[in-house]
One Martini backbone bead per residue (centre of mass of N, CA, C, O) as a GRO file, in nm:
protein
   77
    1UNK     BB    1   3.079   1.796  -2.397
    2UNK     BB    2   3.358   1.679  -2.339
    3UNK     BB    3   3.397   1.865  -2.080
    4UNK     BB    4   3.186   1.750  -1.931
    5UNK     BB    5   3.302   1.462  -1.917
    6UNK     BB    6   3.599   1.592  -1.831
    7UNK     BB    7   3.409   1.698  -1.524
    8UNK     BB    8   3.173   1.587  -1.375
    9UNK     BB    9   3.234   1.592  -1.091
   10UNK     BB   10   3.257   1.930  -1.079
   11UNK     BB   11   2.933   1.932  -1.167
   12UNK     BB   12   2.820   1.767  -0.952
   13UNK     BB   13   2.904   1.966  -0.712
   14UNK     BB   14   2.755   2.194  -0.799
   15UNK     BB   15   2.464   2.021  -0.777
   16UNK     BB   16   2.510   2.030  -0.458
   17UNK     BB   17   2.505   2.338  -0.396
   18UNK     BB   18   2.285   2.441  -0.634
   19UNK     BB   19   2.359   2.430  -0.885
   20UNK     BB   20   2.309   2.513  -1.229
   21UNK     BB   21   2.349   2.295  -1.531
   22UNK     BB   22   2.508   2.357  -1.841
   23UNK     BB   23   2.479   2.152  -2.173
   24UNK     BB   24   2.652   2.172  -2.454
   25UNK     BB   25   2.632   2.159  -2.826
   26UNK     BB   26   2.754   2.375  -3.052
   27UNK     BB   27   2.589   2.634  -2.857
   28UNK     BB   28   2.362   2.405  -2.762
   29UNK     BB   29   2.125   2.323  -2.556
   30UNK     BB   30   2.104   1.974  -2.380
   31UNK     BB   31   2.149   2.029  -2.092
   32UNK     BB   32   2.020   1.993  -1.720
   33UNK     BB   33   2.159   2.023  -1.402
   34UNK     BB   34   1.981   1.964  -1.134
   35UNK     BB   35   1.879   1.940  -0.806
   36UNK     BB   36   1.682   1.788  -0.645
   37UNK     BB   37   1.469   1.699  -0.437
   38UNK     BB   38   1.343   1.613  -0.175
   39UNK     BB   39   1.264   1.354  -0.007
   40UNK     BB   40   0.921   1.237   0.137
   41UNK     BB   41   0.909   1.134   0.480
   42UNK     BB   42   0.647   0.991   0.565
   43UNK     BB   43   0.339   1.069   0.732
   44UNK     BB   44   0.119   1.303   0.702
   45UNK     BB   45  -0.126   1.464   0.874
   46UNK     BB   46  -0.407   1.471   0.604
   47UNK     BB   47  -0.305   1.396   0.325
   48UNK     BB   48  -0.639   1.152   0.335
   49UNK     BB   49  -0.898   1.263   0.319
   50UNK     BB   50  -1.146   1.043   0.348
   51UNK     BB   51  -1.061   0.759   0.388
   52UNK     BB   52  -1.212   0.724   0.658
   53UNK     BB   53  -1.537   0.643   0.682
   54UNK     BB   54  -1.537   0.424   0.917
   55UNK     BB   55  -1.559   0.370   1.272
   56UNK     BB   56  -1.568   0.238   1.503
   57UNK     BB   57  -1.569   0.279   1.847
   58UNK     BB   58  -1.450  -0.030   1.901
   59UNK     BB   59  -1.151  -0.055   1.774
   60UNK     BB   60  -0.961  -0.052   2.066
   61UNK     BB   61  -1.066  -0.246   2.174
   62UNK     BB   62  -1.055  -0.556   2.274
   63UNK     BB   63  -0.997  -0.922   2.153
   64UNK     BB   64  -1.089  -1.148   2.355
   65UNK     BB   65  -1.213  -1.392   2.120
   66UNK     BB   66  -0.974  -1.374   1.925
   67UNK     BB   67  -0.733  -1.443   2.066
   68UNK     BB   68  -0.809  -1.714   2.218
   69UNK     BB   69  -0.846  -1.847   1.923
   70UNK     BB   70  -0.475  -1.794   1.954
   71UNK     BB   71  -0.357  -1.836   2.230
   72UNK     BB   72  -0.399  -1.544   2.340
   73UNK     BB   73  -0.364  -1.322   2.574
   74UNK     BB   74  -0.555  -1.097   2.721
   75UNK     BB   75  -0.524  -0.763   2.787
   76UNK     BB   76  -0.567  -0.583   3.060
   77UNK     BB   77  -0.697  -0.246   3.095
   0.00000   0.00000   0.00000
């Protein structure tokens, strides 16, 4: 244990190559360090199936309505 504690540095280093490091205290393994897995970023397509119920026709139709109640100019298509 001590001599993790005055090595953590390259022991760290050795679990950025992938390398897997045990621990061990009189001879007795307590801890094990492994390198994280990456974290999964955005959103891949499928992954929510089921998800939207129901979807109007007309959902990316313009607002022309309600644009104006907010005094915006609606975009003509």
């Amino acid at each position: 244990m001590h001599e993790a504690k005055s090595t953590l540095s390259q022991l760290i280093a050795a679990v950025e190559r992938g390398d897997e490091v045990l621990i061990a205290r009189a001879g007795r393994p307590v801890a094990r360090l492994v390198p994280l897995e990456a974290e999964a970023r955005g959103m891949t397509f499928g992954t929510l199936p089921g998800l939207v119920v129901h979807m109007a026709d007309d959902f990316d139709a313009p607002l022309t309505a309600d644009a104006a109640a907010f005094g915006a100019t609606p975009i003509e298509p």
